[in-house]
N, C-alpha and C positions, 0 to 999 in steps of 0.2 A: 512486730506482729501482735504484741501485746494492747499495743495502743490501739492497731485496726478493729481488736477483736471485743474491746471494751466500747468502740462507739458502734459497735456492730455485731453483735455477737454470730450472725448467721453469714458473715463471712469467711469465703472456704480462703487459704493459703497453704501452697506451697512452695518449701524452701529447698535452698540447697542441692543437693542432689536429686531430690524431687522435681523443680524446677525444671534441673538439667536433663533428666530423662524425659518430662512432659515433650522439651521442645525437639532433641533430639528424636522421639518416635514418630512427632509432626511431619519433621523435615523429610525422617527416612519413608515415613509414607509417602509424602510429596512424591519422592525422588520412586519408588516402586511404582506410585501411576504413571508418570511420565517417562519413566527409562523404555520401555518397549516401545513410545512415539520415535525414538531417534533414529535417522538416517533414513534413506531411501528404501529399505526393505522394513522401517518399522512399521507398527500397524495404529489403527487410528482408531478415537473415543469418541464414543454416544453420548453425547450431553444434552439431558434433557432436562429443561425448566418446569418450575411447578404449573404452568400452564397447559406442560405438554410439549410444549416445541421442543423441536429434534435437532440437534445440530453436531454434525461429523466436524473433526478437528485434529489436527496433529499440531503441537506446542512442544517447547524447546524442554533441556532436561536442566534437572535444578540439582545439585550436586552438593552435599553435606556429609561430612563425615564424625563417627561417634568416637571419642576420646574417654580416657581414662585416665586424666591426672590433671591437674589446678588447670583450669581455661585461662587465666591468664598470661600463661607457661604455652599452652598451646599457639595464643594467638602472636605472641613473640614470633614463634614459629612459623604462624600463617605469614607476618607482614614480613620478614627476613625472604620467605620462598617465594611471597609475589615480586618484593626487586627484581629477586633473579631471572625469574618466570618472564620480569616484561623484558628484562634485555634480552635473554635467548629470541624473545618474539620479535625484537628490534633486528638480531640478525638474524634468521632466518625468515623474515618478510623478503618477497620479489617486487621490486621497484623496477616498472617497466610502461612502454608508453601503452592506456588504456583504448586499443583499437577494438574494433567490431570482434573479432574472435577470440579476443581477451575476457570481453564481456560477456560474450553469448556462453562461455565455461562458467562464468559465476552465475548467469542464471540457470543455467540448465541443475549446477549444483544444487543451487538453493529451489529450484522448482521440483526436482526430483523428490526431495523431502517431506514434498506437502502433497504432492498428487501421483499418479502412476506416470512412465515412464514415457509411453504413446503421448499425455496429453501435455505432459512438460515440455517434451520436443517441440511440437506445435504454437506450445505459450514461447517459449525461449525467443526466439525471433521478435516476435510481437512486443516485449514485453523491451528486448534491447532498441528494436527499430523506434519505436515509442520517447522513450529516453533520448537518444540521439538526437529524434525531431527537435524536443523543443530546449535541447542545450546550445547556451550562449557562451561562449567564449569569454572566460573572466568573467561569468555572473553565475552566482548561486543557485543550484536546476531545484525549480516547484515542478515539483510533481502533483500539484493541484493541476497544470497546463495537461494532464494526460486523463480524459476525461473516461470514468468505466461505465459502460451501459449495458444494461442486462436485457436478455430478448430470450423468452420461454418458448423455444421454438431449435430445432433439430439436435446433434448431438457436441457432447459436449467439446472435440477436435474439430466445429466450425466455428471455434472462435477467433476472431480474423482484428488485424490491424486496421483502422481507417485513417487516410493521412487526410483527416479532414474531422470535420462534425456532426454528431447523429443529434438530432432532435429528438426527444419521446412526443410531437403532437406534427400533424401534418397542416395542409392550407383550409380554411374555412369555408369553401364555393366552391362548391360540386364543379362550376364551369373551366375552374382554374388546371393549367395543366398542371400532369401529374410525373412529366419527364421532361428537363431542357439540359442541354449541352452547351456549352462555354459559357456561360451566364453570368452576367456582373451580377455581385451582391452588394446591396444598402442595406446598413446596419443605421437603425435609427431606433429613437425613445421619444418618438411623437405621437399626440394622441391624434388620432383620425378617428374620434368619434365625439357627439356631443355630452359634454361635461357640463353638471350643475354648478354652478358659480360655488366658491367655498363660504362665502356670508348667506343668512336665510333671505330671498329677498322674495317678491311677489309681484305680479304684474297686471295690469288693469287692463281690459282693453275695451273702448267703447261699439266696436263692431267685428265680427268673424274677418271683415278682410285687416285688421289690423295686426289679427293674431296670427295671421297667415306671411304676414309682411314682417312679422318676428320669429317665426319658424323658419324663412327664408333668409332671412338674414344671420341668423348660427346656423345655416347649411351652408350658406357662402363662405363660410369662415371656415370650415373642414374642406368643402369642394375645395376651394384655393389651394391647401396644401396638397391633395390628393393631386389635382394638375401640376402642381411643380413636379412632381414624382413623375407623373405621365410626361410632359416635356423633357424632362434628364433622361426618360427610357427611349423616345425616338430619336434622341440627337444620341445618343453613343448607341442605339441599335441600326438606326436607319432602316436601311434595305436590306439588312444579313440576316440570319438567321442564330444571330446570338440571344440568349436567355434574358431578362431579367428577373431578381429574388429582390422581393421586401421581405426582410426582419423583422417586426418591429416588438420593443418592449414593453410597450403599453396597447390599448387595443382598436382595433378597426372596424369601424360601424359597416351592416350589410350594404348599404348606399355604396360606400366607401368600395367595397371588398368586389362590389358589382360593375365600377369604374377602372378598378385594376383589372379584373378579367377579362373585360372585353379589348382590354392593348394587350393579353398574353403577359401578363404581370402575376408571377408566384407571390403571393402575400401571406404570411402566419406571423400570428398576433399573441400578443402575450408572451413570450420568449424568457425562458430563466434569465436573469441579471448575470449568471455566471455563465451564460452560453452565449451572452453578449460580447463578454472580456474575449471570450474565446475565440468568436468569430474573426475578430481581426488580428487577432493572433493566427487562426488557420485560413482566412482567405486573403489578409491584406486589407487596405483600407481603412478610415476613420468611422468610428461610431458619430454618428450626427443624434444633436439634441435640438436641433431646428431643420426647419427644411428649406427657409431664404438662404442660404449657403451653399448648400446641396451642389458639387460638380462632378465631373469624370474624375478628378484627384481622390473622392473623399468614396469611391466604387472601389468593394475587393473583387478577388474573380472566383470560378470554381469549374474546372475542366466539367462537371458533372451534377445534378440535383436532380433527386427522385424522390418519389413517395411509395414509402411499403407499408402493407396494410397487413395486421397479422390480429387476426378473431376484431377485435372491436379494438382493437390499438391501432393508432397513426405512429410511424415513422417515419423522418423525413431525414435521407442523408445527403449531407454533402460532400463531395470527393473531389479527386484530382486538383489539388490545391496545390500550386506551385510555391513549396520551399514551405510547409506548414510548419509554425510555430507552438499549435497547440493540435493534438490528435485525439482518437478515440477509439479505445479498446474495447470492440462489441464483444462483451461473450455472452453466448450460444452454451444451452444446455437443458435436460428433457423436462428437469423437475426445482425447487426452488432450494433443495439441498445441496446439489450440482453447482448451481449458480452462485451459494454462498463458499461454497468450498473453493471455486475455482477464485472467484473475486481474493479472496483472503490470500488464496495462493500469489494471485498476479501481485498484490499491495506488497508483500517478500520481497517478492521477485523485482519490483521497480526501487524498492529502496537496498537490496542488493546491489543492483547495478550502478545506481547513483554514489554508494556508499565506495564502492570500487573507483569509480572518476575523482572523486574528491578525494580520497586519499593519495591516487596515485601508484598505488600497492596491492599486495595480495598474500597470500599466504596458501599454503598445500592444506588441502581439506583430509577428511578420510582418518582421522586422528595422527596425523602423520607431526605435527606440531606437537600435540599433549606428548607423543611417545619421546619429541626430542627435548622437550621442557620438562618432561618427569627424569631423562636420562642426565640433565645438567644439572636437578636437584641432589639428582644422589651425588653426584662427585662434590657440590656444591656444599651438601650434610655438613663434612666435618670440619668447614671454616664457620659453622656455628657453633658459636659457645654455648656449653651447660643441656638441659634438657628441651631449650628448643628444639635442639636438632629430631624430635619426635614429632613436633610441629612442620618442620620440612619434610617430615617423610611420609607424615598424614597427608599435605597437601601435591606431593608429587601421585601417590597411589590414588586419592581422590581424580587427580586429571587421567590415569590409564582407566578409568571407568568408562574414558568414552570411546575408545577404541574396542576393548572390552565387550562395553553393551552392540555397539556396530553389529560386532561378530556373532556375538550370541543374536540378535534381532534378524541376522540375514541366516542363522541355522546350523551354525559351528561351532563348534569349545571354543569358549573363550578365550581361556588360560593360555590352551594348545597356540592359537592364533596368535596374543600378545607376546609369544615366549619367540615364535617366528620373526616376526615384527620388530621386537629389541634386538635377535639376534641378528639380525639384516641392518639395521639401523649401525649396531655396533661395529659388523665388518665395513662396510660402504660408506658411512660417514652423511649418507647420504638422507634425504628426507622423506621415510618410506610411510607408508599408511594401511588400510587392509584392504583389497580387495574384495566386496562384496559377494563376488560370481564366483569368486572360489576359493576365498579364506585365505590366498596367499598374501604375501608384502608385495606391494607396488610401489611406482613412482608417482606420487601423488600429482604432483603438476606436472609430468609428461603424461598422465591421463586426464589432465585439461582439467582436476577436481580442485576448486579453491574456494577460499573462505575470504571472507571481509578481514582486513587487519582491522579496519575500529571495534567490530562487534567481537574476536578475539580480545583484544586492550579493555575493553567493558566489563565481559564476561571475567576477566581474571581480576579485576579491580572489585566489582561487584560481590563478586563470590567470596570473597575474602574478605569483606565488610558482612553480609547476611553471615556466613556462616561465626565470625568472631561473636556477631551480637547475638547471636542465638545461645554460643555456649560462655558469652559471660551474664548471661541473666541467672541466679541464683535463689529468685524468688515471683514467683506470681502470686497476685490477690486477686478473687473476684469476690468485691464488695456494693455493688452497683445498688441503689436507692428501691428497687423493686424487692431485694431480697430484706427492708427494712417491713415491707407492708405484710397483712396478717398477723 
């Protein structure tokens, strides 16, 4: 301190116990703004940037507790009660096969927490059928393949699954239609417009028909491709009355766009690179990067392709895709705080469900786990030696917090509640949690309530790292180069 305070004299430090209380009042403030977000009945924070922007949120609870004797005594203690902690969690996880109704509990769980109950139900579905679509068997599920698109327009329970792809821009010629049914789709990244050479070059010409015989000649080079297109749409359309869609990634001159319409050819240009991937992912088919190639192999399909028109926005979706690999989750809501809320909620909700498939597992929600991992620490206490054992018993009361706060957040003693809870726990052996609706013990997973076993095994890893290094720091300096000037 001495040395800090000689190259620096207007440098603050605190030690010691100073230190320690600095970070501890940190943390217990953390933990007092975010203890009322927890569970389904907690309530939600107004967070507003210095610009002004508004944004609703509900965020996890961060858990720290304040100690009274040497931290490094304590965290003896902290890392002794996490072994134990992760084996109770080892058995008392359910290892069962992850089917549609397995899943739709762990979302409705985890969606319940972010948003009200009406519109969680609603997402629940969407948000497992989504998942489902685009998982492969023995392959790693992206959840980039599950595409979310926002539309400011009815309320916020019409937000609906698409086993297909929304576009945010529609077709560029008013003549084009705006509804076809069974429809091949080509996916291509050809330019059908003219392009200036990439070198500066310059062109002479000794008379008007020369430059006319060179304007005809780069229109013959787009027309060309544009007729392939038109040839590949009457040979797999013929005489039926099936659809054809151009995609394309790059863009399509009016010439061009006025050739397609007149065969009844849907054409939209410019197309995100990432709605390209997707496409043949949710309809089938090859992305083409030329059009001399071009056959009925390299055509996805799509039961359905419309254009919706909402104030001065184009959308264009496509539907009824047989066996789609990648979908889209449109949500629907009246204002742009709705929409960020619900978005946040769904991103949970998809990596809940994923998190549930790749493990394999589950675990009873409702603090029905803390109650039985704090109930194994105490028996567990007195096979620690010396004064760890203050350290175990910090960190099992620290995990009845979250049972605890449940209670208190849905409008009941807490105390009263936890003292229920253990008691039930301790007769029935069984893995009981709290009841929301009516502060009683429940059976946590015969009410369908479960929790991710990774995001459990993090959370107690995690927590046991922040809170150790919070209470072995014994001194802060701020001596930063600004406090040297004046």
């Amino acid at each position: 301190m001495a040395a800090v305070k000689a190259l620096n004299p207007k440098a603050e430090v605190a030690r010691a116990q100073a230190a320690l209380a600095v970070n501890i009042s940190a943390a217990r403030g953390l933990q007092d703004v975010l203890r009322t977000n927890l569970g389904p009945k907690g309530t939600m924070k107004m967070l507003v940037s210095g610009a002004g922007d508004i944004k609703l949120t509900k965020d996890g609870n961060v858990l720290l507790h304040e100690m009274g004797l040497h931290p490094r005594i304590v965290t003896e203690g902290f890392e002794a009660a996490k072994e134990k902690a992760l084996q109770v969690l080892e058995q008392v996880k359910v290892t069962k096969e992850m089917d549609r109704e397995i899943l739709i509990d762990v979302a409705r769980t985890s969606l319940r927490t972010k948003v009200h109950a009406e519109l969680a139900d609603v997402l629940t579905e969407a948000v497992v059928d989504s998942v489902l679509a685009i998982r492969k068997p023995g392959e790693p599920i992206d959840l980039y393949m599950v595409e979310i698109m926002e539309m400011k327009h009815k309320s916020e329970t019409d937000t609906t699954l698409i086993r297909g792809l929304v576009l945010d821009h529609g077709a560029r010629h008013p003549d084009m239609k705006k509804r076809v049914e069974d429809a091949f789709i080509l996916t291509c990244n050809v330019s059908l417009e003219y392009e200036k050479t990439e070198v500066n070059s310059g062109f002479f010409y000794k008379s008007a028909e020369e430059r006319e015989k060179l304007v005809k000649a780069e229109r013959k080079f787009i027309e060309e491709r544009v007729n392939k297109i038109i040839e590949l749409k009457r040979s797999v359309c013929k005489d039926t009355n099936k659809g054809f869609v151009v995609i394309n990634q790059k863009g399509i001159d009016p010439f061009s766009l006025d050739a397609l319409a007149k065969e009844g050819i849907i054409a939209l240009r410019r197309a995100k690179r990432r709605n390209m991937e997707r496409l043949t992912l949710a309809c089938g088919g090859v992305a083409m990067n030329s059009v001399d190639d071009i056959s009925i192999d390299c055509l996805g399909h799509a039961g359905l392709v419309y254009e919706y028109t909402l104030g001065e926005e184009k959308f264009t979706f496509i539907e009824k895709c047989n066996n789609p690999r990648s979908v889209t989750l449109l949500i629907r809501g009246p204002n742009k705080h709705t929409l960020t809320q619900i978005k946040d909620a769904i991103r949970d909700g998809l990596r809940a469900v994923k998190n549930a498939i790749e493990d394999g597992c589950v675990v009873p929600g409702a603090g029905a786990v803390e109650v039985a991992i704090a109930d194994a620490l105490v028996k567990h206490k007195t096979s620690v030696k010396g004064r760890a054992q203050l350290g175990v018993q910090a960190f099992a009361d620290a995990l009845l917090i979250i049972p605890k706060v449940l209670a208190q957040n849905s409008g009941y003693d807490p105390q009263e509640t936890l003292v229920k809870v253990q008691a039930e726990y301790a007769e029935s052996g069984q893995l009981v949690g709290v009841d929301l609706n009516t502060g009683e013990p429940m059976m946590a997973g015969a009410a369908g309530i479960w929790d991710n076993y990774s995001v459990k095994k993090q959370l107690l890893h995690s927590c046991t790292v922040i809170a150790s290094n919070i209470l072995l720091v014994d001194e802060i300096m701020r001596a930063g180069m600004s406090s040297l000037k004046g």
